[in-house]
Steps between C-alpha positions, in 0.01 A plus 500: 500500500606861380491773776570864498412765732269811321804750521723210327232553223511842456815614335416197250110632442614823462426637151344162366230450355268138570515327176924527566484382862278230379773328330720495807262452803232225558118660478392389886665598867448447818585766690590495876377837667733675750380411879549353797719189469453242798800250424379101603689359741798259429277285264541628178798704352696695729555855382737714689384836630783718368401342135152690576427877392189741549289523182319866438160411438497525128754214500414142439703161363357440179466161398498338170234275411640229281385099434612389185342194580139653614548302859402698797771732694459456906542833699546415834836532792646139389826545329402270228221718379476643177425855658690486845380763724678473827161588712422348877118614368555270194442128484748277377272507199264738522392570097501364203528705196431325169506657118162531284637607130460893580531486890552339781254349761580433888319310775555383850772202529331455913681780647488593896389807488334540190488747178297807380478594157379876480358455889296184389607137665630267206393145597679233503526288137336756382698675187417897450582641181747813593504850277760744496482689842362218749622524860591207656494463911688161539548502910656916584643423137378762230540408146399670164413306164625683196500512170847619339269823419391552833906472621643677229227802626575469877844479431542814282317712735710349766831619294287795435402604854860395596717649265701846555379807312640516108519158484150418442 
């Protein structure tokens, strides 16, 4: 799995236009919002806390949705997931995101504590067809589904809101 935090983006967004970054990036992330982190206890990955750093609040890991072979990715805090988010709030396999042709769909894998999509519960086994912009509440773990579109917009009026005057 591809990750890149939103300012990584930026300098590489800056000036595009879609149809270009098309060609280089996949069309569907994942991305983790800036928040709270509550790291598990010794059962999963252990993470130092100097390796950790403070995220404004328009930063977020973006994550690449790829399958090549159309099998479901896992998000969840077990290190052999396909999304690893390092979570005490997450199961060990919390979702399960799977590709439909033009998007992706996700649904409970039996989770702890349970997932909102857009405030709503999302039942267990039961697959919800995401659009660009869905919020995902997995546990105190925020997560946006995006199409390329919908990064390639947040991330240039990141850079935008970010950058120095005369460079924009």
């Amino acid at each position: 799995m591809k990750s890149y935090l939103l300012s990584a983006l930026a300098p590489g967004f800056a000036g595009q236009q879609l149809p270009a970054l098309a060609r280089l990036y996949p069309p569907h992330w994942l991305v983790w919002e800036a928040g709270v982190w509550r790291p598990p206890a010794q059962a999963t990955v252990a993470i130092s806390r100097e390796s950790i750093t403070k995220a404004s609040g328009a930063e977020g890991l973006a994550m690449a949705l790829l399958s090549p072979d159309g099998k479901p990715l896992t998000l969840g805090r077990a290190p052999e997931s396909e999304l690893p988010v390092n979570d005490a709030t997450l199961s060990r396999a919390h979702l399960r995101l799977r590709p439909t042709g033009t998007s992706w769909s996700v649904e409970e894998a039996g989770s702890s504590n349970g997932t909102l999509i857009n405030g709503r519960p999302l039942r267990p086994g039961v697959p919800m067809l995401l659009a660009s912009g869905d919020k995902l509440a997995a546990g105190d773990v925020t997560l946006t589904f995006l199409t390329l579109e919908g990064l390639f917009n947040r991330v240039t009026a990141l850079f935008v809101r970010s950058s120095p005057p005369g460079r924009r």
